[in-house]
C-alpha angles and dihedrals in degrees: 000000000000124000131212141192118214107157123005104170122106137230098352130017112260116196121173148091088298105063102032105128094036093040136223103243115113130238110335137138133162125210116193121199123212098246087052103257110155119232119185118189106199139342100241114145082282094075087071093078094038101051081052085065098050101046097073097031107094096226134137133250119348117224112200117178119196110204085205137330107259106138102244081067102039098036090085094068105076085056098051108113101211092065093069089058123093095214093055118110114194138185131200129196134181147138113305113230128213090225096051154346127268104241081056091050090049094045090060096063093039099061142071130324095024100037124013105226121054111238085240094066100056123114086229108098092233117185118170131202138199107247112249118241087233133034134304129175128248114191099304103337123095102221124191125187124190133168128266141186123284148095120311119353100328130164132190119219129228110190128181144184121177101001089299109110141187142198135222105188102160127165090019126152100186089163101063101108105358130068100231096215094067105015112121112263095246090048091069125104116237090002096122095051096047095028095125092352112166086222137007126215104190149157127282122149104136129056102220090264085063107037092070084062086057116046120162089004079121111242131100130249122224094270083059108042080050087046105049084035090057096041088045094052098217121173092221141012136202111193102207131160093078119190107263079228095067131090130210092266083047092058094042082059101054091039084057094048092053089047099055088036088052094031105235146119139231093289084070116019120055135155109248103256131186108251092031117146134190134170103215 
């Protein structure tokens, strides 16, 4: 399967000189199956390039899983150009929530006044579901969702094809009430999804400085993302979710950090970039 990076910034978009070759898109990757099937893992402002793409590109159902509905991971959607197409079929997938659906949680955001056409009203055929706790299939990708730790319902994605598999654990703070170096293993947060994992896409929005100041905010410092990386025994790893705050030297800094915590070099350790491509 191929793996690509659309948006890799965290909470806001954050454009500028400053981000350029980390880009300023938020949350947005795209797994392609070999047989073609479409996997989207989250709508942040990086879904825009990619529905481009996709307009003009003849495919079958697209399968887009939301790992929760905070808006720097759902803003992209109103922008994203299959959905004004009538022969478009979407699906949409995300946590379920005690308090309400999540056709319900996705309405509210697409629909005035903070977006001017109801979700109900676009050409796309558009059905959600609530993401099983377990594994489905999708064409020719096992996909397996299971919940994190976050803020608010959120779930992380494993998804495999021929016995190679990758991990999308996002928004993540593992760390909140266990000490990752001797926690046992089922006791972590997210370990069962990335344990072996090709390739993991994780949380890492503080440098350890920061990460004290934000305590239960829900994302990973640089010790932790190491850390988790190291327990799980994953072959690569993509740190993504970068502060809106920091700049590209900011995040070299951080990608160097893990690498010496985790002792490894480039082949494994890389900072999440948009335009980044990998076949897992």
């Amino acid at each position: 399967m191929r793996v690509r990076v659309w948006g890799a910034r965290g909470s806001i978009a954050s454009p500028g000189p400053d981000t350029v070759r980390y880009g300023g898109n938020t949350s947005c990757v795209e797994v392609e199956g070999a047989d073609g099937t479409i996997v989207i893992l989250d709508a942040g402002t990086g879904i825009r390039p990619l529905g481009v793409r996709l307009r003009d590109e003849p495919r079958g159902p697209i399968h887009l899983m939301l790992t929760h509905l905070h808006v720097d991971h759902l803003e992209g959607l109103g922008i994203f150009a299959p959905i004004w197409s009538a022969d478009t079929e979407l699906h949409v997938w995300g946590p379920s929530s005690p308090v309400s659906s999540l056709e319900q949680r996705v309405s509210r955001y697409f629909s005035p006044p903070l977006f001017p056409v109801h979700l109900a009203d676009v050409p796309a055929t558009v059905t959600l579901h609530d993401a099983p706790e377990g594994s489905w299939e999708v064409g020719g990708l096992t996909v397996t969702s299971a919940p994190i730790l976050h803020v608010g319902p959120t779930v992380g994605y494993r998804i495999e094809e021929g016995g190679r598999a990758m991990a999308y654990v996002t928004d993540h703070e593992p760390a909140i009430g266990a000490d990752l170096e001797t926690a046992a293993e089922e006791w972590i947060s997210g370990h069962e999804l990335a344990f072996g994992v090709d390739l993991l896409i994780h949380d890492s929005q503080y440098t350890d400085e920061e990460y004290p100041d934000h305590i239960g905010w829900g994302h990973s410092s640089v010790s932790h993302v190491a850390t988790f990386a190291e327990r799980a025994k994953v072959e690569r790893l993509w740190l993504f979710h970068h502060d809106p705050m920091h700049t590209d030297a900011d995040v070299d800094r951080m990608v160097r950090q893990v690498r010496d915590r985790w002792e490894v070099g480039e082949e494994r350790c890389v900072g999440a970039a948009e335009g980044l491509e990998i076949e897992v």
